[in-house]
C-alpha positions in Angstrom: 154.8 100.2 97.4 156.9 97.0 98.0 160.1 96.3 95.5 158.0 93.7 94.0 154.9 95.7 92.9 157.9 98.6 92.0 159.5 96.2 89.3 155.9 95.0 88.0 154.6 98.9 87.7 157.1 99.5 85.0 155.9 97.0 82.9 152.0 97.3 83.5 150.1 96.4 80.4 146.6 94.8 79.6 148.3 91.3 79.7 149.9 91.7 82.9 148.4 91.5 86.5 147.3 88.0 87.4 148.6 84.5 87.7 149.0 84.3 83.5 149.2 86.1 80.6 146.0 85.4 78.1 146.9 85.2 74.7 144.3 83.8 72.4 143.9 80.1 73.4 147.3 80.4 75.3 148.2 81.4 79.1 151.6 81.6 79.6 153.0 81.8 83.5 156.2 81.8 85.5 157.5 81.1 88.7 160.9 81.1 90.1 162.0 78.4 92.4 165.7 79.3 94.5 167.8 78.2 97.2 167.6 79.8 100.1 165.0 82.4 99.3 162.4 79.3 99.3 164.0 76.4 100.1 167.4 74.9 101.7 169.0 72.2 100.5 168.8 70.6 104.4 164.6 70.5 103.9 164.1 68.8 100.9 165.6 66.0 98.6 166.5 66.9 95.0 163.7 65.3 93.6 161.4 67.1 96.3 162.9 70.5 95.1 162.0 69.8 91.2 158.3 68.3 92.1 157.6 71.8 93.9 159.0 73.8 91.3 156.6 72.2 89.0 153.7 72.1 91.6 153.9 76.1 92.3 153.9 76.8 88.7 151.1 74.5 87.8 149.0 76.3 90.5 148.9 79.3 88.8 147.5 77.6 85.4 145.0 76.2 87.6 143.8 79.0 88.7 143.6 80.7 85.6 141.1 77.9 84.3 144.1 77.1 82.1 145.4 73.6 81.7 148.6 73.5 81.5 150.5 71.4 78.2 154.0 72.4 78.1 157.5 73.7 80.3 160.3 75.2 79.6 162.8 74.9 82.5 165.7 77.1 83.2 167.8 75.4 85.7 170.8 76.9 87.4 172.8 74.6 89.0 176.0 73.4 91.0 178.4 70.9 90.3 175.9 67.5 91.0 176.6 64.4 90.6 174.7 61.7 87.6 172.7 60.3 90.2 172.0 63.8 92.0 170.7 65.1 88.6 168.6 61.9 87.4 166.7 62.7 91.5 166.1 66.1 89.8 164.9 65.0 86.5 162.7 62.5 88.7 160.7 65.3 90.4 160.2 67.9 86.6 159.3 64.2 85.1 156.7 62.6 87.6 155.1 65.7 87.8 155.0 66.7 84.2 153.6 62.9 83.7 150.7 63.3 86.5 149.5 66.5 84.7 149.8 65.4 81.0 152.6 68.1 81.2 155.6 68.0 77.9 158.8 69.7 79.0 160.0 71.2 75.2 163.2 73.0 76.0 165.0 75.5 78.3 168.5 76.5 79.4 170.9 75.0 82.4 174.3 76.9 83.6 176.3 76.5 86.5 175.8 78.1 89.7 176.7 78.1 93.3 173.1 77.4 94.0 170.1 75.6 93.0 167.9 78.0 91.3 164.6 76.7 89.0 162.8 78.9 86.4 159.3 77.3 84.9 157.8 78.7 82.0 154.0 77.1 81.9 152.3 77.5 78.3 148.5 76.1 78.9 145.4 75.9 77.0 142.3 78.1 78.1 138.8 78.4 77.1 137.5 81.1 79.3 139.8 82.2 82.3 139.2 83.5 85.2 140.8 86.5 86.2 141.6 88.5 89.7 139.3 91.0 88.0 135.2 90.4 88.3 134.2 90.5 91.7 131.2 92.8 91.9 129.9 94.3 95.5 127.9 92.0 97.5 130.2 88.6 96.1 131.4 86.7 98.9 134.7 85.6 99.0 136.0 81.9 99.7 139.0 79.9 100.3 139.9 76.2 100.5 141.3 73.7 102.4 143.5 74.8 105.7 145.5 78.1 106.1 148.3 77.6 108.3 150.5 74.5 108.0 152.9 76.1 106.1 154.0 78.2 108.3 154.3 75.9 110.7 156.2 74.0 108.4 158.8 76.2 107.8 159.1 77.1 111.3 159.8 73.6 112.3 162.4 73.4 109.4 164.0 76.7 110.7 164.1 75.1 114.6 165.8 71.7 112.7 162.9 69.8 113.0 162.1 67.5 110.3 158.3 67.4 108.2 156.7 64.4 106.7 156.9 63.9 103.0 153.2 64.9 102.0 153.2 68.2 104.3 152.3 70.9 102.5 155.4 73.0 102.8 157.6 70.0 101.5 154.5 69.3 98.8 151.9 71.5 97.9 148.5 70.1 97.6 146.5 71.4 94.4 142.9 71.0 93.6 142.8 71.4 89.8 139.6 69.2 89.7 137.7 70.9 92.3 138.6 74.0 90.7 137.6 73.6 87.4 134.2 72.6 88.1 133.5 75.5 89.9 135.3 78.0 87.4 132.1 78.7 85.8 129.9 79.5 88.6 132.9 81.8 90.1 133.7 86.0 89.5 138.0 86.1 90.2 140.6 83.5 91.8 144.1 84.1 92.6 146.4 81.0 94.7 147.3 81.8 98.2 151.1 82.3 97.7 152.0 85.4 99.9 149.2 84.8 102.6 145.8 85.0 102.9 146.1 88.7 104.3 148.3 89.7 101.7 146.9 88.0 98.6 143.3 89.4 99.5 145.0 93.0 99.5 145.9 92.0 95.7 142.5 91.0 94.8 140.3 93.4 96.5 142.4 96.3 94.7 142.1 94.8 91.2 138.4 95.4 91.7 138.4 98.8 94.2 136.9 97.2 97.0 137.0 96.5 100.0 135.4 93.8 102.6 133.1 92.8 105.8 134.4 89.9 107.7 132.2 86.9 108.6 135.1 85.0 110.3 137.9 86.1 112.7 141.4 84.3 111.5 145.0 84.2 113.8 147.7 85.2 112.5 149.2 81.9 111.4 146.1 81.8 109.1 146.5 85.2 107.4 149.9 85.9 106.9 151.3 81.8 106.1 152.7 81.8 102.4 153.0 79.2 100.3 149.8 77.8 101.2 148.6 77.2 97.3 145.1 77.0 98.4 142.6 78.8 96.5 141.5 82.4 96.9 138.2 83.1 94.7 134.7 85.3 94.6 131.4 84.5 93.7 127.9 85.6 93.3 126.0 84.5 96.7 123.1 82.7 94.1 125.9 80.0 93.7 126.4 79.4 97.4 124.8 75.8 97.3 126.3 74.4 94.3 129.5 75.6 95.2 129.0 74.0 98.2 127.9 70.8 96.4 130.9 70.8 94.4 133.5 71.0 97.4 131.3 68.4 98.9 132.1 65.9 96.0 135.5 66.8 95.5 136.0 66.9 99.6 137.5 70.1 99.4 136.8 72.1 102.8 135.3 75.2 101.4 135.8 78.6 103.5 133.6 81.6 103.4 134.4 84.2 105.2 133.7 87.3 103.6 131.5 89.5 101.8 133.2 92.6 99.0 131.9 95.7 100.1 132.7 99.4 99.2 135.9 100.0 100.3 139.4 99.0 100.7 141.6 96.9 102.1 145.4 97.5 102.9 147.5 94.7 104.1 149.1 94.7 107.3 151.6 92.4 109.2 154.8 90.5 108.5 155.2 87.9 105.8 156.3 84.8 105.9 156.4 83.6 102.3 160.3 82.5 103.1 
């Protein structure tokens, strides 16, 4: 058992265990966002930092099936300057803005580091969980695994990334996945890995898999990837298809849950 799972155990509870908390019509999620655990100040501008913050934390709503409607930011910061913190406030802003996102409140201190705590609070109708996936579901991802990785080694050899990569800004595909979220069983974002988030999922539900599709190691163990990780009954196959197809969302299937399980193995890279 990692440190991370060994903090979670102690505080296991019906609510507990997937990208939100489900209460009533509410999900409530948090992500942390720090210097030098997932980003340094060298890779991104100020207002680069804030828009990822948001964008990590927003993933998770998403895949919930939650829409996300307010923030609350803790912010921990050094001694910046005016202009330094209106590039911050640019990033929470235009981001909260392009998701119909209110920010209501929070907390700022001073710190030797940059470090960014997002409460979400979003509205949900029916949300999908981790839990679901039945034997015989096959199991999907979308869009690329690998650039971020890549990314972040380029950034560690002082190479420089373009604006839009995915490292510096995470693509999400709330529209794609809320068309499909009723025709799908579980979901989870691709945070820690493909390899490592599909240990997560396949031991909410006790099971295991059968490959259909070999992967290197670049595409199972890059973090920060946000794509999507989901299940679904095979008699959806063509309209999920369909759907990716309008959306233009590459859609990945490359597995099928079978009785088992699944242990992850290799390094991670989720920096």
């Amino acid at each position: 058992m990692n440190k991370e799972d060994f903090i979670i155990k102690a505080f296991k509870n019906k609510l507990n265990g997937d990208d939100g908390a489900v209460l009533g019509k509410w999900c409530f999620s948090k992500d942390l966002f720090v210097q030098d655990v997932h980003f340094k100040r060298s890779w991104l501008s100020l207002e680069q930092i804030a828009t990822k913050a948001m964008l990590v934390n927003i993933s998770d709503a998403i895949t919930m099936n939650a829409v996300p409607k307010y923030a609350l930011l803790g912010l921990s910061l050094p001694n910046l300057s005016k202009k330094e913190i209106k590039n911050l406030q640019k990033g929470f802003l235009k981001t909260a803005k392009k998701f119909r996102i209110k920010i209501i409140g929070g907390d700022t201190i001073q710190s030797d580091k940059i470090s960014i705590s997002i409460t979400l609070i979003s509205k949900v109708k029916k949300p999908v969980l981790r839990t679901g996936l039945k034997r015989g579901h096959l199991l999907a991802f979308t869009g690329k695994l690998g650039q971020s990785l890549k990314g972040l080694k380029t950034l560690q050899n002082g190479g420089k990334l373009s604006k839009n990569h995915k490292f510096i800004k995470p693509k999400l595909r709330h529209k794609f996945f809320y068309a499909i979220a009723p025709k799908i069983s579980c979901a989870m974002d691709i945070s820690d890995g493909l390899s490592k988030d599909l240990s997560r999922l396949l031991k909410a539900n006790h099971l295991g898999i059968s490959w259909r599709k070999k992967f290197n190691k670049k595409e199972l163990y890059s973090g920060e990837e946000y794509e999507i990780l989901f299940g679904f009954d095979k008699k959806h196959k063509k309209e999920l298809k369909k759907i990716a197809k309008k959306h233009k969302v590459k859609l990945n299937i490359f597995a099928k849950a079978v009785k088992g399980k699944y242990e992850f193995k290799g390094r991670e890279h989720h920096f």
